[in-house]
C-alpha positions as CSV (number, residue, x, y, z in Angstrom):
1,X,-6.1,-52.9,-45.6
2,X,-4.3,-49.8,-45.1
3,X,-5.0,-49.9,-41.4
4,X,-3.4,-53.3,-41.4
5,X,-0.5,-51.3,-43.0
6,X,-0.7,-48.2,-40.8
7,X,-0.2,-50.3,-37.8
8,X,2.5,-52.8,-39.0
9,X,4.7,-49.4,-39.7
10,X,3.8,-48.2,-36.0
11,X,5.0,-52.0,-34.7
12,X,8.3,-51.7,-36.8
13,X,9.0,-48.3,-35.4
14,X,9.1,-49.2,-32.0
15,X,10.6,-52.1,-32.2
16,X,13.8,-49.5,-34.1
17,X,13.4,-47.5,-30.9
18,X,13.6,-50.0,-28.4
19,X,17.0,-51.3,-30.6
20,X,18.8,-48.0,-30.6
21,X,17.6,-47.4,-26.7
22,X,18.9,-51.1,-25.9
23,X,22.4,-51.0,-24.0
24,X,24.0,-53.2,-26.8
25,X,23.6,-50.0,-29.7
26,X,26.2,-48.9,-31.2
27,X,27.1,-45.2,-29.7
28,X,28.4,-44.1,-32.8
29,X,25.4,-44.7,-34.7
30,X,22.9,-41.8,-35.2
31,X,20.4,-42.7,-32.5
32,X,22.4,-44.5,-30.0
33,X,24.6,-42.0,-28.2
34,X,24.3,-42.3,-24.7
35,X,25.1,-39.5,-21.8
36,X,26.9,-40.2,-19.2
37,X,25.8,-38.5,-15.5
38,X,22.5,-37.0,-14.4
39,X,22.1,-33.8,-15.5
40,X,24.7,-33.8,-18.5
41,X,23.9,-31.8,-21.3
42,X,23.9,-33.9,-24.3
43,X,26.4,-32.5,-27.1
44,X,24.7,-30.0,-29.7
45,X,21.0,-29.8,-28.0
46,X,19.2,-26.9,-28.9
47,X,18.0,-26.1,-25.4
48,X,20.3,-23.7,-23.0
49,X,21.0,-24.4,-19.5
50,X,18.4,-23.4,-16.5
51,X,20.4,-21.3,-14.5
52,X,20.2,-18.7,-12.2
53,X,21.4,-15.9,-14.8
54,X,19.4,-17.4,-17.9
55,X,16.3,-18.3,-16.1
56,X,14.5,-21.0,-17.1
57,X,15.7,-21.7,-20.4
58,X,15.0,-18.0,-21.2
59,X,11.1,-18.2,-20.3
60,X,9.0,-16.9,-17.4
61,X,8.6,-19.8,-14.5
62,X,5.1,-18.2,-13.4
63,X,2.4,-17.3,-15.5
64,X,1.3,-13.8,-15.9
65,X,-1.8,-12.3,-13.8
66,X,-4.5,-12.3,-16.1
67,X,-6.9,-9.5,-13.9
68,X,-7.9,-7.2,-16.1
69,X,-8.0,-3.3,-15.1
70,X,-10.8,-3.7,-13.2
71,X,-9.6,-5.2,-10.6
72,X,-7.0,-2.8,-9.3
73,X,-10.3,-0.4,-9.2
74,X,-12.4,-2.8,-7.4
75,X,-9.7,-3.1,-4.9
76,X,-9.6,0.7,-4.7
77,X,-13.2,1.1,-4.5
78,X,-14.0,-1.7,-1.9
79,X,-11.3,-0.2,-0.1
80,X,-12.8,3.1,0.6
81,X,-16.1,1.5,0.8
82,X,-15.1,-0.7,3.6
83,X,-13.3,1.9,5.5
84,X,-16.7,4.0,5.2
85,X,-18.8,1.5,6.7
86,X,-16.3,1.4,9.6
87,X,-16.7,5.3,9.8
88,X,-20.0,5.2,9.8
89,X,-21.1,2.9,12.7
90,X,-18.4,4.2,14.7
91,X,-20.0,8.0,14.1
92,X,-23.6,6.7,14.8
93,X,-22.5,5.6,17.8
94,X,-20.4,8.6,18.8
95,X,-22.9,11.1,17.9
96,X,-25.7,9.5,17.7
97,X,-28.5,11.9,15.9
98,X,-26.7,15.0,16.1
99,X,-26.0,17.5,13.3
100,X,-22.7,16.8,11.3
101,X,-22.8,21.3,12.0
102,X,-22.2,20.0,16.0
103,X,-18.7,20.8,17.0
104,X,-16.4,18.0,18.1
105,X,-18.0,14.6,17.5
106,X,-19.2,12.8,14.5
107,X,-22.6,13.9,13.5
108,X,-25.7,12.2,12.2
109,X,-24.7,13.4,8.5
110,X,-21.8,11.7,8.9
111,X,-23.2,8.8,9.6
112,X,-25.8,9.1,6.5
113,X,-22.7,10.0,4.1
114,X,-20.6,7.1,5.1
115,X,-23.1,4.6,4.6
116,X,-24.3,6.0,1.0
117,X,-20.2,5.7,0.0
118,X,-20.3,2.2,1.4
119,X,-23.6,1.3,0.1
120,X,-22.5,3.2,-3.5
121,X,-18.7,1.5,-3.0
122,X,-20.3,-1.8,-2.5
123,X,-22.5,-2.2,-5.2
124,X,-19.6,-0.6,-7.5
125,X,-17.5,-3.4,-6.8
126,X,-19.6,-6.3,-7.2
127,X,-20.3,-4.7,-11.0
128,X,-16.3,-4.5,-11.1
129,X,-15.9,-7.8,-9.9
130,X,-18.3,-9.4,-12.3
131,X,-16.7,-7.2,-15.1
132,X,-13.6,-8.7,-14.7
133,X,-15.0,-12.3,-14.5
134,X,-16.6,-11.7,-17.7
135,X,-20.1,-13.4,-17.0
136,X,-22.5,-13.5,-13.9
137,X,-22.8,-16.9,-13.0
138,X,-19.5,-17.2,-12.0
139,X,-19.4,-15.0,-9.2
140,X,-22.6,-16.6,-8.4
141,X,-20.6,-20.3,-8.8
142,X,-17.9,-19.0,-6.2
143,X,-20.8,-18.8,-3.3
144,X,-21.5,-22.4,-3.8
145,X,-19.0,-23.3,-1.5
146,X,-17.0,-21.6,1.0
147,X,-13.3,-22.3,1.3
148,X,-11.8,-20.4,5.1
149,X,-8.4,-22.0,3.3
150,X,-8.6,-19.3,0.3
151,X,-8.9,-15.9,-0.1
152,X,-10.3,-15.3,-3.2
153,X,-13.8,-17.2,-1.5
154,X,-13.5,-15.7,1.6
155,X,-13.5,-12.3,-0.3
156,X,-16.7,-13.2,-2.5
157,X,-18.1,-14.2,0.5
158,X,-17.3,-11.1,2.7
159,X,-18.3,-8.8,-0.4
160,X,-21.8,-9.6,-0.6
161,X,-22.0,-9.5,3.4
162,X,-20.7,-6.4,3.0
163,X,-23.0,-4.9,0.3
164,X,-26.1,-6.3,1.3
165,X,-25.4,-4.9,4.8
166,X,-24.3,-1.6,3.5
167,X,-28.0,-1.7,1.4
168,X,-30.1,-2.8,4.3
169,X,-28.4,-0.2,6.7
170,X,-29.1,2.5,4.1
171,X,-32.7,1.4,3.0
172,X,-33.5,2.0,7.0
173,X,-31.9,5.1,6.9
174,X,-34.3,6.2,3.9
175,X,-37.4,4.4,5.2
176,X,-36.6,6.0,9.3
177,X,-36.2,9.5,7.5
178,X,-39.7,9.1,5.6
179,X,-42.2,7.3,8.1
180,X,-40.7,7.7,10.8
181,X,-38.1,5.6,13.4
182,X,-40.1,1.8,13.9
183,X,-39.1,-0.4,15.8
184,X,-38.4,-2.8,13.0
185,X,-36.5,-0.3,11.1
186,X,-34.2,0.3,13.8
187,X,-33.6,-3.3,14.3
188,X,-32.4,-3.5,10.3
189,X,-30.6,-0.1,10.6
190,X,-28.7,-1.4,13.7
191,X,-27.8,-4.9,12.3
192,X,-26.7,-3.8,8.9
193,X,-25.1,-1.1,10.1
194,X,-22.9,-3.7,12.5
195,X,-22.6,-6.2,10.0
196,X,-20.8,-3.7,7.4
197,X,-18.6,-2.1,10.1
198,X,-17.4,-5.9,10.3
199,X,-17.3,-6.9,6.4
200,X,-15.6,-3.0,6.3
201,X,-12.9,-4.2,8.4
202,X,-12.6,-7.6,6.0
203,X,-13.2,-5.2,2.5
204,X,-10.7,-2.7,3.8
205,X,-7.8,-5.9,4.1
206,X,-8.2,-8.6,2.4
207,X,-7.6,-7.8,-1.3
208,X,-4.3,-7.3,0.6
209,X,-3.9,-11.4,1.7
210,X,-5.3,-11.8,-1.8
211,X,-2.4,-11.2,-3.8
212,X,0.1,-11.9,-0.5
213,X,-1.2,-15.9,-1.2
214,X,0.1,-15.9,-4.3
215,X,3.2,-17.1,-5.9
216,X,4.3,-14.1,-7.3
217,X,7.9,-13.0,-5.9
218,X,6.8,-9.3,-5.5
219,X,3.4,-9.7,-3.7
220,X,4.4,-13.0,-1.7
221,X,7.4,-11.2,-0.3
222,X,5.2,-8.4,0.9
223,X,2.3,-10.7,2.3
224,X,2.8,-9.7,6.1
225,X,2.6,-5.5,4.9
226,X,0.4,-5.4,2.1
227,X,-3.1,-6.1,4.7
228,X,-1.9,-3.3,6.5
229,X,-0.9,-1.3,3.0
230,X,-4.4,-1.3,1.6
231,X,-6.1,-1.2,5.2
232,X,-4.6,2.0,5.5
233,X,-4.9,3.2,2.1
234,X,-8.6,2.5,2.2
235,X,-9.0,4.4,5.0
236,X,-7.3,7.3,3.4
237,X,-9.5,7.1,0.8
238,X,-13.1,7.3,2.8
239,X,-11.8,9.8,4.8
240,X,-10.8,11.9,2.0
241,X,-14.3,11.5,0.1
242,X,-15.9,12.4,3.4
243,X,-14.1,16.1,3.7
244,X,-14.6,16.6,0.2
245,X,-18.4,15.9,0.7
246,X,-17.7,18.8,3.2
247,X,-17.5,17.0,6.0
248,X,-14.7,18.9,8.7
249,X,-14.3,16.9,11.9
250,X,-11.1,16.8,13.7
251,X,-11.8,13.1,13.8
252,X,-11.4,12.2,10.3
253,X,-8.3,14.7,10.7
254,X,-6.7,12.3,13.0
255,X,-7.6,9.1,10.9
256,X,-6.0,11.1,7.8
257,X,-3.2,11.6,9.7
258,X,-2.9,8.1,11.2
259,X,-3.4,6.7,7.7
260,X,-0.7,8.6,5.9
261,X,1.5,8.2,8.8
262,X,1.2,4.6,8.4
263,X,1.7,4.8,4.6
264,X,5.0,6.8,5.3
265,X,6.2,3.5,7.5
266,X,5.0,0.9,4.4
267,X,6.9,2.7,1.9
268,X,9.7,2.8,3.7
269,X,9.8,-0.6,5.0
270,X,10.2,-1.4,1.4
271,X,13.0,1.4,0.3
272,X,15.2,-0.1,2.8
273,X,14.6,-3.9,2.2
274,X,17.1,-4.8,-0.5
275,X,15.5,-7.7,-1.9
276,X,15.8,-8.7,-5.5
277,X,12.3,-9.7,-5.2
278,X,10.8,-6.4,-4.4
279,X,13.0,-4.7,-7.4
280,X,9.7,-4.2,-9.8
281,X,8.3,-2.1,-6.6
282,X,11.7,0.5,-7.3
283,X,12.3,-0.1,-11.0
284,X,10.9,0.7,-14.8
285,X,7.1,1.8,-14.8
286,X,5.6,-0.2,-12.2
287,X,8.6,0.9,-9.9
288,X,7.2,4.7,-11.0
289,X,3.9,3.9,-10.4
290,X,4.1,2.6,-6.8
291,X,6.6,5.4,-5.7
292,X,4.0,7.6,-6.8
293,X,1.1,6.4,-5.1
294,X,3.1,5.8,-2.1
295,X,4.7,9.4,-2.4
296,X,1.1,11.1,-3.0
297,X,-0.6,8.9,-0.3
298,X,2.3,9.1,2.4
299,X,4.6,12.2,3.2
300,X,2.3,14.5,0.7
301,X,-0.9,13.8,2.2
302,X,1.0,14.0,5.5
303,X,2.4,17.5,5.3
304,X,-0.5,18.9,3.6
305,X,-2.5,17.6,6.3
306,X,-0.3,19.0,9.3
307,X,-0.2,22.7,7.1
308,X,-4.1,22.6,7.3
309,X,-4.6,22.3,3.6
310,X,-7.4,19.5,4.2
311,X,-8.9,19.5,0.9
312,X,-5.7,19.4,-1.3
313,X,-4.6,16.6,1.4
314,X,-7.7,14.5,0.6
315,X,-7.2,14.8,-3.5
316,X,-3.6,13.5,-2.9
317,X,-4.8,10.6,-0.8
318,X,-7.5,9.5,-3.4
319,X,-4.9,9.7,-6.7
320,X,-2.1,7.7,-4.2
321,X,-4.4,5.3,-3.2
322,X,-5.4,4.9,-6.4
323,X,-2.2,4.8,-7.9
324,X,-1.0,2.4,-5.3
325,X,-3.8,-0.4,-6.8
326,X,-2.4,-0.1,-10.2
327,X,1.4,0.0,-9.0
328,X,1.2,-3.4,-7.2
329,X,-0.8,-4.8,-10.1
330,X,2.1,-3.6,-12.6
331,X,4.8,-4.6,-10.0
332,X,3.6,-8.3,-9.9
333,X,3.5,-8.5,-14.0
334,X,6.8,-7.5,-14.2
335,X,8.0,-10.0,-11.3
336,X,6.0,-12.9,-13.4
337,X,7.7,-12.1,-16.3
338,X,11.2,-12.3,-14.9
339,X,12.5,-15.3,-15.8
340,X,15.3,-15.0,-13.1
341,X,13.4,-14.2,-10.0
342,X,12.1,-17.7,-9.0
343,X,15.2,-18.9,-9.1
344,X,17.3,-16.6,-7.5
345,X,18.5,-16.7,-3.8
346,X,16.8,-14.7,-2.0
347,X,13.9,-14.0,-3.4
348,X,11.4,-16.3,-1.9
349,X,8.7,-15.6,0.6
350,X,9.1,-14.0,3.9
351,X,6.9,-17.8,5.1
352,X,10.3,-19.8,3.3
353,X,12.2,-20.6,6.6
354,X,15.2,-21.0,4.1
C-alpha cells in the first residue's frame, strides 16, 4: 500500500513541475520565473560567473596529475639508463675490445659500464613504474594491446624492449667473460646490445611526448622542447655516472658539453617566451625548482666543464637533471590547479592554430 502511495506523490509532483515549467505560469509565482536570453544569469543564483578572471566558477577546469613521486624518478632513471645504452653500443663499436686505460677512443670498460647502468637503470624503472601503478598486473594489462596513437603504451612497450635488451646484452657480457666468446653469445651480445641502443634512443625521449600529449597548459605548451629537454638531460646524466665511475674520455667530455650546451638553449627558450601558460615554470616553488635544475644542469655544468672541473661538473648535471623531473612535475600541478589558465587567451597549445 505504501508503494501505491509513494508513487501517486511522485505522479503529483511532476505533474506541479510540468505546471510551473508550462508557458501559461504565472512569473510572479515562486517557481515560474522565466529568463529571458541565453546565457542570462537568473536573479539571486548562488553560482558566479565563468569568466576569464574567476575561472570556472572558482574551480580547477583540469584535474590534478595524480603520479605519485615515483614517477619523476623513473623518468630520471630511464633517462640515464637509455642514454647509457646508446653510449655503450656506440663505444663497443668505437673501440672495440680495448682497455677503457687506451687513450683517445672508448674502451672495452666503457662499454661494460654503460651496459651495467642501463641494465641497473632498466630494471630500476620497471620496479618504479609498477610502484607507482600500485599492483603488478597492471603494467602487465598495458602490454595487452599496443596503441602507436598513445604514449603512455608506446612507453610500456619500449621499456621492457629496453630492459630485456639491456639484460641479454649484459648476461653475454658475463657469460663471454667466463667461458669464453661463442658464437651464440656474440650473436645475443650483438643483438641486445643494438636493440637497447634503439629503445635508449626511445627511453631517453619519450617520457618527454608523455606529458607534451597532455592537456595540461604548462607541459602541452612545451610539447615540441620537452623530447629534446629530457633527451638531453638523460644524456647528461649517463655521461656524468660514467666519469664518476672513473671513466675520463674526451668523448663523454664532448657529449657533456653538447648536453649542457643544449640545456642552456631549453631554458632559455622558455625565459624569453612570455606565455601565461608557462608562468608555473618561472613562479612559486615549482618555478624554483625548474630554474634550479635547469641552472645546475645548463650554464653550471657548462662552465665547470670548460674550467676542467669534470667531476664537480658531472655532480651538477645529476642534481639538475634530477631536479628538472621534479620541477616539470610541480610546474604541471600548479598549471592544473589554476582555475584561470584554460581559459585564458593565449595559453593553449603550440598544435592550437588559433
Amino acid at each position: 500500500m505504501s508503494r501505491w502511495r509513494s508513487l501517486d506523490e511522485r505522479e503529483r509532483r511532476l505533474q506541479a513541475l510540468r505546471e510551473e515549467a508550462s508557458p501559461g505560469a504565472d512569473p510572479a509565482g515562486p517557481r515560474g520565473r522565466t529568463v529571458d536570453g541565453e546565457g542570462v544569469r537568473p536573479e539571486g543564483a548562488p553560482f558566479p560567473r565563468a569568466s576569464a578572471a574567476t575561472g570556472y566558477y572558482g574551480l580547477p577546469l583540469l584535474k590534478e596529475p595524480q603520479w605519485t613521486w615515483e614517477v619523476p624518478l623513473y623518468f630520471f632513471v630511464g633517462g640515464a639508463a637509455g642514454a647509457a645504452a646508446v653510449i655503450g653500443a656506440a663505444s663497443r663499436l668505437a673501440g672495440g675490445g680495448r682497455s677503457s686505460a687506451a687513450g683517445g677512443g672508448f674502451g672495452g670498460e666503457l662499454a661494460r659500464d654503460a651496459r651495467w647502468i642501463a641494465t641497473g637503470g632498466g630494471a630500476l624503472s620497471g620496479a618504479l613504474l609498477v610502484a607507482d601503478l600500485g599492483r603488478p598486473e597492471r603494467f602487465l594489462h598495458m602490454l595487452r594491446v599496443f596503441k602507436p596513437q598513445s604514449p603512455m603504451s608506446v612507453g610500456a612497450w619500449t621499456l621492457t624492449a629496453f630492459s630485456s635488451a639491456a639484460a641479454a646484452a649484459t648476461f653475454a657480457d658475463l657469460v663471454r667473460h667466463r667461458y669464453g666468446s661463442r658464437l651464440p653469445v656474440r650473436v645475443l651480445g650483438n643483438a641486445g646490445d643494438a636493440l637497447a641502443a634503439a629503445t635508449g634512443l626511445g627511453m631517453a625521449s619519450y617520457t618527454g611526448v608523455l606529458i607534451g600529449a597532455t592537456v595540461v597548459p604548462v607541459w602541452n605548451r612545451s610539447v615540441r622542447v620537452l623530447p629534446i629537454h629530457f633527451a638531453a638531460s638523460g644524456l647528461a646524466s649517463a655521461v656524468a655516472l660514467l666519469e664518476l665511475a672513473g671513466h675520463r674520455h674526451r668523448a663523454l667530455n664532448r657529449l657533456g658539453l653538447a648536453a649542457a650546451a643544449v640545456e642552456v638553449g631549453t631554458g632559455a627558450w622558455h625565459e624569453l617566451q612570455d606565455v601565461r601558460a608557462l608562468r608555473p615554470l618561472k613562479a612559486g616553488g615549482s618555478g624554483a625548482v625548474v630554474r634550479s635544475g635547469g641552472v645546475l644542469s645548463g650554464p653550471v655544468t657548462l662552465a665547470l666543464r670548460l674550467l676542467g672541473a669534470r667531476r664537480a661538473a658531472a655532480v651538477a648535471a645529476l642534481a639538475g637533471s634530477l631536479l628538472t623531473r621534479y620541477g616539470w612535475m610541480a610546474a604541471g600541478r600548479a598549471s592544473a590547479r589554476d582555475p584561470e589558465l584554460p581559459l585564458q587567451p593565449g595559453s593553449g597549445p603550440l598544435t592550437n592554430p588559433s
